[in-house]
Backbone as JSON, one array per atom type, in Angstrom:
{
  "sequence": "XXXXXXXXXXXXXXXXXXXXXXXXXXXXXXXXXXXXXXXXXXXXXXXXXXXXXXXXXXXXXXXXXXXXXXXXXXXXXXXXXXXXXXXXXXXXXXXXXXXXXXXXXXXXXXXXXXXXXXXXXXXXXXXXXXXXXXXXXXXXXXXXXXXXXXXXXXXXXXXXXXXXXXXXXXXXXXXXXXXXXXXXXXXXXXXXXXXXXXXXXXXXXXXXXXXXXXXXXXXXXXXXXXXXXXXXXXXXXXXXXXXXXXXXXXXXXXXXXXXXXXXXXXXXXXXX",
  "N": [[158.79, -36.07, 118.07], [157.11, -37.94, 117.14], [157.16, -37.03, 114.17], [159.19, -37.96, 113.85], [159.17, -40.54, 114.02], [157.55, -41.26, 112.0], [158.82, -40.09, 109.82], [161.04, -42.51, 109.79], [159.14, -44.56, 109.56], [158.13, -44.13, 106.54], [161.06, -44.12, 105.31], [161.53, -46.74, 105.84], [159.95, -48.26, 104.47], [160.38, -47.3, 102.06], [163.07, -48.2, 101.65], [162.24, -51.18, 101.28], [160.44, -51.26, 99.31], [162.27, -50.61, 97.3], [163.76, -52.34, 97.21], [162.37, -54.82, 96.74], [161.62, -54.15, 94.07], [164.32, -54.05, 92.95], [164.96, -57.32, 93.2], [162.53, -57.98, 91.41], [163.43, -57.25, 88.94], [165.64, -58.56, 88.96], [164.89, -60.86, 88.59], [163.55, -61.32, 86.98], [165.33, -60.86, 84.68], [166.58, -63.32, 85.25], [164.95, -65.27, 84.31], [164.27, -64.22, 81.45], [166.94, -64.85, 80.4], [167.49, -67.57, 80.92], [165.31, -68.46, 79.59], [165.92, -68.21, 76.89], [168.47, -69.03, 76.4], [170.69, -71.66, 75.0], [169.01, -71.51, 72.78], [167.69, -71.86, 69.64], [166.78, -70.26, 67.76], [165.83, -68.44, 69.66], [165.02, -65.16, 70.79], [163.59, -64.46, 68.41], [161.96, -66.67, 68.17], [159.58, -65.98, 69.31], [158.39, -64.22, 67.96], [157.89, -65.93, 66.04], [156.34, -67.73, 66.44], [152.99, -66.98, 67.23], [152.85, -66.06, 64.81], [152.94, -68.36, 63.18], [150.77, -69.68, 64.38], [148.62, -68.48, 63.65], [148.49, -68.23, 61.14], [147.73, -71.22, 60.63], [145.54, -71.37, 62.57], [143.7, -69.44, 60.83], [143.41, -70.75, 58.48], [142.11, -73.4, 58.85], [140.36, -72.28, 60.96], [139.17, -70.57, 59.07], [137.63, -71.78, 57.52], [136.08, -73.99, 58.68], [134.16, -72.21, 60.03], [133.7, -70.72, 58.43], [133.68, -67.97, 58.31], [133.73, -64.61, 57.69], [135.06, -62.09, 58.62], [136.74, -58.92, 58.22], [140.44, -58.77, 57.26], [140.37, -61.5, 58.57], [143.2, -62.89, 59.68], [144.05, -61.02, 60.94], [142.52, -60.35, 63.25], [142.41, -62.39, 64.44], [145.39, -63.26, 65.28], [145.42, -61.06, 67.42], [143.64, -61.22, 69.19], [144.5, -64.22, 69.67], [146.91, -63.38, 70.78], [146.72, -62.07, 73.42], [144.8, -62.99, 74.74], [146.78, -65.35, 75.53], [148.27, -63.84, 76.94], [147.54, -63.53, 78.86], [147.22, -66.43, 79.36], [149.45, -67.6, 79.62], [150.59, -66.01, 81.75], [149.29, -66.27, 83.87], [149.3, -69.17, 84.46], [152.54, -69.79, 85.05], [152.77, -68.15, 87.36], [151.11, -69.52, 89.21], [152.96, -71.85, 90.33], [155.05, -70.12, 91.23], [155.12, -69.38, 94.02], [156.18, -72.16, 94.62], [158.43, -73.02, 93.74], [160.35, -71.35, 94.33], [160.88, -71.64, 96.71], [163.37, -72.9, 97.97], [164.94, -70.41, 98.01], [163.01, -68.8, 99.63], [163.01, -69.99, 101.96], [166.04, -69.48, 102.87], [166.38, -66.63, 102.52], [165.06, -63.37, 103.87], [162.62, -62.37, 101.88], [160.01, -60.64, 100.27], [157.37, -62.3, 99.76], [155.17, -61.38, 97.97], [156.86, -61.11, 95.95], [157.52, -62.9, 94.02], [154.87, -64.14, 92.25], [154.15, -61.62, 91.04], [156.52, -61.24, 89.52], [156.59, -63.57, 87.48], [154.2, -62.54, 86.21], [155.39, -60.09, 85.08], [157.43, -61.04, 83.36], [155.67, -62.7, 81.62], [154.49, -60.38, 80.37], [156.6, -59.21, 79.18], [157.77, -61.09, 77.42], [155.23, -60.77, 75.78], [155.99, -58.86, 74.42], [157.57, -58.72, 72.38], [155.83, -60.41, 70.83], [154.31, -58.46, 69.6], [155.73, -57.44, 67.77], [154.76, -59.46, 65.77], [152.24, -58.85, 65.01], [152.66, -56.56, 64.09], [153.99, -57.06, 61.77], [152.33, -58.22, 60.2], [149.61, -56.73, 60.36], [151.55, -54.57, 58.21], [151.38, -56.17, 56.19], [148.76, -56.94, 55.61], [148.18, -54.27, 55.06], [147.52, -51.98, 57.15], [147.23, -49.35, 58.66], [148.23, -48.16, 61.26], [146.67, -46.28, 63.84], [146.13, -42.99, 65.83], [144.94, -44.05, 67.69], [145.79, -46.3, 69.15], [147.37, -45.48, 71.64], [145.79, -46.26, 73.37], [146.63, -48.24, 74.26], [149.1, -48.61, 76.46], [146.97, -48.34, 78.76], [145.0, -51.04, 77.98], [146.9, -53.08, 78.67], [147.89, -52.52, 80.91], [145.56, -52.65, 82.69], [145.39, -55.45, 82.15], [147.25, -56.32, 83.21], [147.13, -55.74, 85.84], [144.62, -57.48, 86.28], [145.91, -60.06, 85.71], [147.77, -60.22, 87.9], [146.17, -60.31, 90.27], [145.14, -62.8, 89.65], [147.37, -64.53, 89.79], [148.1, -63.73, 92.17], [145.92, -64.98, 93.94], [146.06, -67.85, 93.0], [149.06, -68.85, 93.31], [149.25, -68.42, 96.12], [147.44, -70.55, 96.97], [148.05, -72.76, 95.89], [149.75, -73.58, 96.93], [148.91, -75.22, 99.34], [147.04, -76.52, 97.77], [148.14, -78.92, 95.8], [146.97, -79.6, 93.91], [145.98, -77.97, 92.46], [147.09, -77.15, 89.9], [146.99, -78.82, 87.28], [143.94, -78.64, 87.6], [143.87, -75.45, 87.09], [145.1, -75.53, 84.5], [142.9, -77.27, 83.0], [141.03, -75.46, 83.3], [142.07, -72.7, 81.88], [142.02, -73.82, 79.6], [139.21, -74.51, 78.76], [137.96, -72.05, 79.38], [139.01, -70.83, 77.27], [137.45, -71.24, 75.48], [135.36, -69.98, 75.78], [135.74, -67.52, 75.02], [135.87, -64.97, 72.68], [138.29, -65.7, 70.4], [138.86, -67.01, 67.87], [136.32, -66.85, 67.03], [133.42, -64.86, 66.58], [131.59, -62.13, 68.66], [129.1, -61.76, 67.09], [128.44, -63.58, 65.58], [127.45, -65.75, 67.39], [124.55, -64.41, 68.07], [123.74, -64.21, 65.47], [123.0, -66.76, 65.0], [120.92, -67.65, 67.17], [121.8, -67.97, 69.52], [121.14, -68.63, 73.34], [119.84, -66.23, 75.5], [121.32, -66.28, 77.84], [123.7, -67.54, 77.24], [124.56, -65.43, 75.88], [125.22, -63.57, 78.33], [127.01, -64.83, 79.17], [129.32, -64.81, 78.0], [129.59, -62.23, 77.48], [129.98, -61.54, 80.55], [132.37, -62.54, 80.96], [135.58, -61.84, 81.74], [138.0, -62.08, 79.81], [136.88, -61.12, 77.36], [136.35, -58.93, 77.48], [138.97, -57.7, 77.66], [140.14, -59.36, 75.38], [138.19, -57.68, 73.07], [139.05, -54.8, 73.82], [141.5, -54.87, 72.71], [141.32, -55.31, 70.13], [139.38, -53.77, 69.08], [141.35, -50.82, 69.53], [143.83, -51.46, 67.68], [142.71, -53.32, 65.33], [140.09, -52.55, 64.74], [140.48, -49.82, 65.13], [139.49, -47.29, 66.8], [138.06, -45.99, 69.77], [137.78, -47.37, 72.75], [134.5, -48.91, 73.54], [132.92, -47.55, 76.48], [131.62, -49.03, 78.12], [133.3, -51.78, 77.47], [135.38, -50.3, 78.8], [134.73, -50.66, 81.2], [134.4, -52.87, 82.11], [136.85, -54.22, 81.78], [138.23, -52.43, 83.59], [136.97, -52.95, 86.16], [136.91, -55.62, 86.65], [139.77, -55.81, 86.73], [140.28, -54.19, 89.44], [138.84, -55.95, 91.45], [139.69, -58.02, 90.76], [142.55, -57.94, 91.97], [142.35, -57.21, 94.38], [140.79, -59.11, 96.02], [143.37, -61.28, 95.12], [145.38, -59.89, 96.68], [144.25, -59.78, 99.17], [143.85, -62.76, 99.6], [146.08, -63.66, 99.3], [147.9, -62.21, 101.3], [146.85, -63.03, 103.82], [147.11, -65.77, 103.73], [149.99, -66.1, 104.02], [152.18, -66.24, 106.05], [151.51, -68.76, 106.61], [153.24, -70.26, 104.68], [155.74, -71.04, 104.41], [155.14, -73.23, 106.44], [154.43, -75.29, 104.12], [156.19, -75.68, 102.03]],
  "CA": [[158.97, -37.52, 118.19], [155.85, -38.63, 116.14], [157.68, -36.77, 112.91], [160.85, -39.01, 113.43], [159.01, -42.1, 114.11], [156.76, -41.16, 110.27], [160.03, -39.98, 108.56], [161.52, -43.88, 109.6], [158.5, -45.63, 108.54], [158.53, -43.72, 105.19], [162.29, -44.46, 104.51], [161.9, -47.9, 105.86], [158.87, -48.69, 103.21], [161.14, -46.54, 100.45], [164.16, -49.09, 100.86], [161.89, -52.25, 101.09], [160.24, -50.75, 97.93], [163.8, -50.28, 96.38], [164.5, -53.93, 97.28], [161.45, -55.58, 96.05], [161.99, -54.07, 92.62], [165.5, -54.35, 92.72], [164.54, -58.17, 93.12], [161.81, -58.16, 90.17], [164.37, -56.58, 87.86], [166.69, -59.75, 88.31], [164.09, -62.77, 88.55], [162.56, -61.22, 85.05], [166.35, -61.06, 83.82], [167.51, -64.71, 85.27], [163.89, -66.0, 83.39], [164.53, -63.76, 80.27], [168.35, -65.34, 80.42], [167.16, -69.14, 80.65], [164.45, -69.52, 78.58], [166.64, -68.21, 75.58], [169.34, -70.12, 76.76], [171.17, -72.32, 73.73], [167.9, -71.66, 71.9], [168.79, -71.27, 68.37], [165.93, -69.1, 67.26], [166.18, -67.74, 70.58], [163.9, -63.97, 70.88], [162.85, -64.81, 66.81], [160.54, -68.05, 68.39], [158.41, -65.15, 70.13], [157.77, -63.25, 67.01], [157.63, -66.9, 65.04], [155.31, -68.68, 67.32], [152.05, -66.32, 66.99], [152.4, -65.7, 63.53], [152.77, -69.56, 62.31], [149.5, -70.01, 64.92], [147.09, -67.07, 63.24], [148.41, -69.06, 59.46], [147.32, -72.4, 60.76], [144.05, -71.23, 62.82], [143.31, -68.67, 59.72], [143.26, -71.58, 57.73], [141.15, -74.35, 59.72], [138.59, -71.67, 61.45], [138.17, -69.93, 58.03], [137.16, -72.99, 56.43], [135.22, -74.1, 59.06], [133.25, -71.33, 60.23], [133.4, -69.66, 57.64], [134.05, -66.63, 58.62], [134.1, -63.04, 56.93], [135.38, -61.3, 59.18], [137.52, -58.25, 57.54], [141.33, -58.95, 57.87], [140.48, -62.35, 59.98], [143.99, -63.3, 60.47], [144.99, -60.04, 62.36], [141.38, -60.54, 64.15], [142.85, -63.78, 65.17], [145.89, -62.81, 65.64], [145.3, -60.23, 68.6], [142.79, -62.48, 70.7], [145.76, -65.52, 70.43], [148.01, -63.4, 72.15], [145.71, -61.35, 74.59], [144.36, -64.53, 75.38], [147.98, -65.64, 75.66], [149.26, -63.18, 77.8], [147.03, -63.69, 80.44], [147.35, -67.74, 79.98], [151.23, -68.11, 80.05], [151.33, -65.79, 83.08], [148.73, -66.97, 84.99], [149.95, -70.57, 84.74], [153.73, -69.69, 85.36], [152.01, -67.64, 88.68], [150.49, -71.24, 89.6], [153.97, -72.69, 90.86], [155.85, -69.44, 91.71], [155.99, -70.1, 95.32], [156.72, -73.74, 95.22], [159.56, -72.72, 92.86], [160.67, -70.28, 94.91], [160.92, -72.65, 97.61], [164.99, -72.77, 98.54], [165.21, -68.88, 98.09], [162.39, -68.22, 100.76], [163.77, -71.04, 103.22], [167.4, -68.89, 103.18], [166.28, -65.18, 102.3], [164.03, -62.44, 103.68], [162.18, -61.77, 100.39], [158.51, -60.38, 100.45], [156.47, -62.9, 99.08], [154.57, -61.16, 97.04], [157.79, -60.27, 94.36], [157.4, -64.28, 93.24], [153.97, -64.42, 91.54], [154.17, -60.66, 90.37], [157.8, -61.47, 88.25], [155.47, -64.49, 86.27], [153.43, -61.96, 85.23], [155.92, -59.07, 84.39], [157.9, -61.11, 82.55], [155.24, -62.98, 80.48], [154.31, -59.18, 79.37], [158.02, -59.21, 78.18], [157.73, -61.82, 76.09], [154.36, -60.37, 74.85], [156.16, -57.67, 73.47], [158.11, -59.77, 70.91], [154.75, -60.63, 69.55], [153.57, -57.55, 69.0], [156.36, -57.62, 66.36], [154.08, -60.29, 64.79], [151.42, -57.82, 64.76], [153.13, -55.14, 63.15], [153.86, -57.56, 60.86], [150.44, -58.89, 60.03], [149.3, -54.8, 59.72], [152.16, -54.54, 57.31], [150.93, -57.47, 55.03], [147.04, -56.25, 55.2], [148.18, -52.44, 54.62], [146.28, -51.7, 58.2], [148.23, -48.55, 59.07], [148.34, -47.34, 62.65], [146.3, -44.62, 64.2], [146.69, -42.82, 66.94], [143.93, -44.92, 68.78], [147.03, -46.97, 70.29], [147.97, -44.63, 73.16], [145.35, -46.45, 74.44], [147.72, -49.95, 74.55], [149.58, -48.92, 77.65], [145.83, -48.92, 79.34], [144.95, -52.22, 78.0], [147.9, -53.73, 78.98], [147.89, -52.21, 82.6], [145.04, -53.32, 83.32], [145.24, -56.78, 81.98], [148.47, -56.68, 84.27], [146.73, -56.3, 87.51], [143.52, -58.82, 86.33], [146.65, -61.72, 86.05], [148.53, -60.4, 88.87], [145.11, -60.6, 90.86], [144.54, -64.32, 89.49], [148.13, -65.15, 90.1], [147.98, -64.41, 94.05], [144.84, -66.42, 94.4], [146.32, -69.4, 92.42], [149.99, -69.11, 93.87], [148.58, -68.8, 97.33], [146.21, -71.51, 97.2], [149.19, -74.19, 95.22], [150.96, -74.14, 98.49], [148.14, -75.65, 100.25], [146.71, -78.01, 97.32], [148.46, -79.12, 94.69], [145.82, -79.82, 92.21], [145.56, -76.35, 91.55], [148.1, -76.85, 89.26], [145.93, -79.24, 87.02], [142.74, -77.63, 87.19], [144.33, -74.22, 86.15], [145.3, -75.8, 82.8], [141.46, -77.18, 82.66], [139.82, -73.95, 83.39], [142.1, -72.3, 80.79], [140.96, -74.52, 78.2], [137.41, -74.1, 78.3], [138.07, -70.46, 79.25], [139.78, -70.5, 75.89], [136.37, -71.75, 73.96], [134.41, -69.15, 75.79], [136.67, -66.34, 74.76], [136.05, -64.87, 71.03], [139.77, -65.32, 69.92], [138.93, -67.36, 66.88], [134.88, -66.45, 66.58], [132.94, -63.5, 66.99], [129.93, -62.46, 69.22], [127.98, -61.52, 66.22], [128.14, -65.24, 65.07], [126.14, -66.44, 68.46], [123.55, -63.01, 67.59], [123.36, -65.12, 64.07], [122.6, -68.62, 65.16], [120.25, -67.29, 68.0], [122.02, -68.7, 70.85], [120.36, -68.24, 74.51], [120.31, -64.88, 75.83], [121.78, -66.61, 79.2], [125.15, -67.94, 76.69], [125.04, -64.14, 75.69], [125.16, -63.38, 79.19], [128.27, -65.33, 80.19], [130.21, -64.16, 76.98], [129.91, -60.74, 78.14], [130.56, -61.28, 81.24], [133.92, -63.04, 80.41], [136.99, -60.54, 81.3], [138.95, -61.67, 78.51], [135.88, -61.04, 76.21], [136.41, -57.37, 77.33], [140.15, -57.3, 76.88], [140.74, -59.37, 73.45], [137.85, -56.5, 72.37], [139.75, -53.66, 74.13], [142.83, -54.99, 72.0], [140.87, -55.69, 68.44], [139.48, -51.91, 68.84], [142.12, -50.22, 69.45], [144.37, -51.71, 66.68], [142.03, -53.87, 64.39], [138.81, -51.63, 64.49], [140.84, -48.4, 65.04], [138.33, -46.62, 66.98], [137.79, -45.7, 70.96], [137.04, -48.87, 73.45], [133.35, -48.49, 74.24], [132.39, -46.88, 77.86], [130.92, -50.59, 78.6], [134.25, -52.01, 77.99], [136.55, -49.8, 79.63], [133.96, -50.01, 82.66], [134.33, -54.14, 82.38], [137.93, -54.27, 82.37], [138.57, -51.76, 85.02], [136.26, -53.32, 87.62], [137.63, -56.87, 86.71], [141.28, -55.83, 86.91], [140.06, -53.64, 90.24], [138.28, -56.85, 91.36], [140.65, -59.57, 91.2], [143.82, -57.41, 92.74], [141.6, -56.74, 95.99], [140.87, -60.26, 96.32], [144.6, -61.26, 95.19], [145.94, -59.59, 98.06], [143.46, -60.12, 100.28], [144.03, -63.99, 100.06], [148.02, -64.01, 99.67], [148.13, -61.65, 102.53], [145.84, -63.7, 104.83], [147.89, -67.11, 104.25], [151.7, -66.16, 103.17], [152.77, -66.55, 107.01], [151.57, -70.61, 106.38], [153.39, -70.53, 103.33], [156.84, -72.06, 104.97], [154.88, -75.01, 106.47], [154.03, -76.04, 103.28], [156.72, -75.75, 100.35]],
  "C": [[158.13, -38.26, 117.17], [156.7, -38.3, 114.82], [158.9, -38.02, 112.77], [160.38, -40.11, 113.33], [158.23, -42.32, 112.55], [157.82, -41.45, 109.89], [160.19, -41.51, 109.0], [160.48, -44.95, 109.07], [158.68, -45.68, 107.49], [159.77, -44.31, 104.26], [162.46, -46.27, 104.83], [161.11, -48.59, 104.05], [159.51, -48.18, 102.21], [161.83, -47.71, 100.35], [163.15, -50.53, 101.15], [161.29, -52.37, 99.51], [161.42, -51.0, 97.02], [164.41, -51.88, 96.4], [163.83, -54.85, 96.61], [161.59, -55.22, 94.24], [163.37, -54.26, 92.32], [165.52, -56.4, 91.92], [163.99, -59.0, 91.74], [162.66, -58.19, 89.56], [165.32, -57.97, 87.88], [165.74, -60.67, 88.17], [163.68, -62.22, 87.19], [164.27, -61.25, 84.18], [166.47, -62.23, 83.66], [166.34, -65.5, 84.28], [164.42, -65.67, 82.1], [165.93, -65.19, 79.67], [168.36, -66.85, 79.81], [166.29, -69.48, 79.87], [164.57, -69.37, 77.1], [167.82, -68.6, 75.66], [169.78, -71.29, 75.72], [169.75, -72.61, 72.97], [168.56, -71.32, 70.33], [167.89, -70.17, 67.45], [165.8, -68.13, 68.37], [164.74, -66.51, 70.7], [162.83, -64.29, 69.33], [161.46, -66.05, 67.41], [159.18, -67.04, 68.54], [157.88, -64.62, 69.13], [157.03, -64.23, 66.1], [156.01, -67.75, 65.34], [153.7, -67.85, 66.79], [151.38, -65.94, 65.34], [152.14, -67.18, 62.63], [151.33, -69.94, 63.41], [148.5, -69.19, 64.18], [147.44, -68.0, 61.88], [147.63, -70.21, 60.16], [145.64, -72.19, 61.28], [143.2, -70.26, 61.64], [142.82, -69.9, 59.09], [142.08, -72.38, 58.22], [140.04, -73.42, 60.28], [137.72, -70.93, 60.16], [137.27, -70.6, 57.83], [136.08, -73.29, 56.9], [133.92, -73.54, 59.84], [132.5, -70.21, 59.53], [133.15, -68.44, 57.29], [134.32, -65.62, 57.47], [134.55, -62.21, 57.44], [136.39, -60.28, 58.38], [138.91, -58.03, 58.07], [141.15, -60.2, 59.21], [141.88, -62.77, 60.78], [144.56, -62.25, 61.23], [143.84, -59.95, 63.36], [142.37, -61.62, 65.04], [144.08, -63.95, 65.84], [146.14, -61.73, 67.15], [144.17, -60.86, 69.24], [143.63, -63.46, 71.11], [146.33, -64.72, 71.08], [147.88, -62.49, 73.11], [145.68, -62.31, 75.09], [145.51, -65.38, 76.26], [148.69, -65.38, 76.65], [148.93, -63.62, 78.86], [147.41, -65.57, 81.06], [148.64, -67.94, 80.52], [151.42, -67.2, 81.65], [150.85, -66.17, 84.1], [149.25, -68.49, 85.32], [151.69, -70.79, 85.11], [153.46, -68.84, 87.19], [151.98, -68.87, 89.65], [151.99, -71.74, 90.47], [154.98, -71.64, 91.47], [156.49, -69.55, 93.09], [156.5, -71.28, 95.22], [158.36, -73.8, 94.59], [160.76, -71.86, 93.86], [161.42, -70.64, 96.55], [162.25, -72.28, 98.65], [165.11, -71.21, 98.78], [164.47, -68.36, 99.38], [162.85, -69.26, 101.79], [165.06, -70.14, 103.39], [167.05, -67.46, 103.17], [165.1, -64.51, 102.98], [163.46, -61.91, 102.46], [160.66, -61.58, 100.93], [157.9, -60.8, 99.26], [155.86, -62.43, 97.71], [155.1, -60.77, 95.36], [157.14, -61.79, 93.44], [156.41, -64.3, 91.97], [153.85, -63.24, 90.36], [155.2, -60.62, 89.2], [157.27, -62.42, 87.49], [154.64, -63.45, 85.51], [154.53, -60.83, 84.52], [157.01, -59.8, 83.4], [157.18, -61.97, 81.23], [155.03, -61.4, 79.39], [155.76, -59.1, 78.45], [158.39, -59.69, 77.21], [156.23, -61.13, 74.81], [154.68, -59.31, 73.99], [157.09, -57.93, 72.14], [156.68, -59.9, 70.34], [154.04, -59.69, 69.64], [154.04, -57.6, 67.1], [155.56, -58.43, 65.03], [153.1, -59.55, 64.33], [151.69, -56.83, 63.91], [153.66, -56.21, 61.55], [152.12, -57.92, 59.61], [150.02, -57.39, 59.51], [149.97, -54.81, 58.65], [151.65, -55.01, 55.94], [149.48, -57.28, 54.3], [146.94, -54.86, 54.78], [147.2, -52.2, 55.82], [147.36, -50.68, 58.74], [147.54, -48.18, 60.22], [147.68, -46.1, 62.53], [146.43, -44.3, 65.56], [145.35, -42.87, 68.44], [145.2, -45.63, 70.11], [147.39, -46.29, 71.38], [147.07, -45.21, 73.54], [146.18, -48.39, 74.89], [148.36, -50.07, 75.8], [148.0, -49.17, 78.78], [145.09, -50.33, 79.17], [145.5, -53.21, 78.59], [147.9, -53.77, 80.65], [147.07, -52.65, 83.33], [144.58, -54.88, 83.13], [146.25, -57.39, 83.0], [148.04, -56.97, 85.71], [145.76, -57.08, 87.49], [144.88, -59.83, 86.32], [147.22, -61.12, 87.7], [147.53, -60.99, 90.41], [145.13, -62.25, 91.33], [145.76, -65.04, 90.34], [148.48, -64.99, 91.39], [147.52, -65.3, 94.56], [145.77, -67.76, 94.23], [148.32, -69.59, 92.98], [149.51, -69.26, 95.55], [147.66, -70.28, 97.04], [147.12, -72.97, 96.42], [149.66, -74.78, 96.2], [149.96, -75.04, 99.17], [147.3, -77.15, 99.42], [147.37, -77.97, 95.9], [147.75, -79.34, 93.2], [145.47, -78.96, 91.48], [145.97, -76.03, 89.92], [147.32, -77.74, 88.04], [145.05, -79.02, 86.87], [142.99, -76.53, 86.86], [143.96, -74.5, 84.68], [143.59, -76.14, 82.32], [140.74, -76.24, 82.64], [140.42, -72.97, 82.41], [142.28, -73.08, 79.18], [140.15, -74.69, 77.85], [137.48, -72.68, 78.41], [138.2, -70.05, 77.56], [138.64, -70.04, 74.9], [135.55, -70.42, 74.41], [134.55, -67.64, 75.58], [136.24, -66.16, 73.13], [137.48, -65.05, 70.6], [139.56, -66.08, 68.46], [137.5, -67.19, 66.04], [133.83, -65.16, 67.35], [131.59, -63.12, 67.64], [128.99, -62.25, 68.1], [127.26, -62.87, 65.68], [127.31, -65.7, 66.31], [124.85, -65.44, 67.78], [122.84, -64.05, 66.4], [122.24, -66.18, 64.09], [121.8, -68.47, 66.36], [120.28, -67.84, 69.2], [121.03, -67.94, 71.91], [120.71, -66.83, 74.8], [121.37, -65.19, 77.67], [123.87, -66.91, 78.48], [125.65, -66.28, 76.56], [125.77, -63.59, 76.77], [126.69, -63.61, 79.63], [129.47, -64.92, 79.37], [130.75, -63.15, 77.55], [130.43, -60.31, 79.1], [131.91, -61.84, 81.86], [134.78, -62.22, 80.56], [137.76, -61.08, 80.63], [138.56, -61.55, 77.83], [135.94, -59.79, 76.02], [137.81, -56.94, 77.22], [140.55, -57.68, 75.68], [139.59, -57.89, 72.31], [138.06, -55.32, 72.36], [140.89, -53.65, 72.96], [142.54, -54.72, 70.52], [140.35, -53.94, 68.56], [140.06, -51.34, 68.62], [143.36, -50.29, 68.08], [143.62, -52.66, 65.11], [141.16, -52.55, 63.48], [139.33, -50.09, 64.22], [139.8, -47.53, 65.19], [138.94, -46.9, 68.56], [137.71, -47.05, 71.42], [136.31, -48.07, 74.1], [133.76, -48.01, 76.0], [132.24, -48.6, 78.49], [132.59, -51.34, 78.58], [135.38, -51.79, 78.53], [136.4, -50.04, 80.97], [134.53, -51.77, 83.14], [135.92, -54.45, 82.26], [138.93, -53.84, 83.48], [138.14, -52.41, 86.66], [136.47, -54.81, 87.79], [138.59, -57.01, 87.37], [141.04, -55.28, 88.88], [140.25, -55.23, 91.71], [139.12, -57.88, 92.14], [142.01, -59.39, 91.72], [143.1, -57.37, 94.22], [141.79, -58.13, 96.39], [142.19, -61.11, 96.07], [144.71, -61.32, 96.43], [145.54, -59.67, 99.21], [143.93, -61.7, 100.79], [145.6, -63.99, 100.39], [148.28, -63.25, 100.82], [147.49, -62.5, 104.01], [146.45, -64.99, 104.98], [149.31, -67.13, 104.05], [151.96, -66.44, 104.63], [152.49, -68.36, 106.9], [152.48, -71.0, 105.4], [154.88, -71.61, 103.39], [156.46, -73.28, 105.54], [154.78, -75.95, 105.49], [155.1, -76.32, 101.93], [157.94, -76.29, 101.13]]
}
């Protein structure tokens, strides 16, 4: 009796499994679908966008920081759209339930597909601008080594630090709207405290506080745009220190994620 009543949990949790991705797989199509939708550059914007941003900030941060960095615009380049990935999905996260709204009023859906399809399909778009990347390499002669196998680990775990953020901040929209607002503020100073256009060596230089050092470091996108610039810039290993600081981030902010969206998703119909 106990075996039959396992085996039906098992196959129940298989086809809810099989439904929830079923699910993903279209909300990342019907997004894909619409937001190239009578575009006329269409998938080309994704590759265009990143690369006319690294010319323009190349230009203006050279000048004014004066930077040496070796190859700055593919430096600059791979922090904008690290930096990137995490902003566009976390802030598309931000409204998922409220969006979502009519579909959960008529459908059994399990909550948690909403916020998770914001993030899997910003990665989708991030993979158009790699293209920009491989460009950029191309242009500098920076040939590929076979450091990159470590890209699906970067990536993976930059996936569960947003998916993390984007429970908290979809959970917590339903209840105050302002979230939506202060997001965008907190990733715009986030932005400044991120190396994506200047490098920690430059604070080291100018003998900032050892307390500014402090908060740099302990920045998780300070340890993924340098997971990213290693692996393809530097072409070399990502230190022990930052494999340890992106793991226990990404770890981190999925626990707490699910902890909160699990603890208020039954309120979640009073409110949207």
């Amino acid at each position: 009796m106990a075996d039959t009543t396992e085996g039906t949990f098992v196959s129940h949790a298989r086809n809810d499994f099989e439904k929830d991705l079923f699910v993903l797989k279209q909300l990342v199509t019907k997004d894909f679908k619409i937001k190239y939708r009578r575009s006329f550059l269409g998938v080309a914007w994704s590759v265009l966008n990143p690369l006319l941003m690294m010319v323009v900030m190349s230009i203006v941060f050279s000048t004014l920081l004066g930077s040496n960095i070796e190859n700055f615009p593919l430096y600059l380049i791979l922090g904008n759209i690290t930096y990137s990935l995490m902003s566009d999905s976390t802030s598309k996260a931000v409204t998922s339930i409220l969006d979502a709204a009519p579909l959960l009023k008529k459908v059994k859906i399990d909550r948690f597909v909403f916020p998770v399809q914001k993030i899997l399909f910003a990665l989708v778009n991030f993979a158009f601008s790699l293209i920009a990347v491989a460009i950029v390499m191309l242009w500098f002669r920076v040939v590929p080594t076979w450091h990159l196998i470590w890209l699906p680990v970067c990536l993976g775990l930059l996936m569960v630090f947003c998916i993390g953020i984007g429970l908290v901040l979809s959970a917590a929209t339903v209840f105050f709207r302002d979230v939506i607002h202060l997001w965008s503020v907190v990733l715009t100073a986030w932005n400044y405290i991120t190396p994506v256009f200047w490098d920690f060596q430059m604070l080291l230089d100018r003998g900032a506080p050892s307390w500014t050092l402090a908060i740099v470091k302990a920045n998780p996108m300070y340890g993924f745009v340098t997971f990213m610039r290693d692996i393809v810039l530097w072409q070399q290993n990502p230190s022990l220190g930052i494999l340890a600081l992106c793991t226990v981030w990404a770890v981190v902010m999925l626990v707490i994620g699910i902890i909160v969206f699990r603890k208020t998703e039954h309120k979640f119909i009073l409110y949207i």
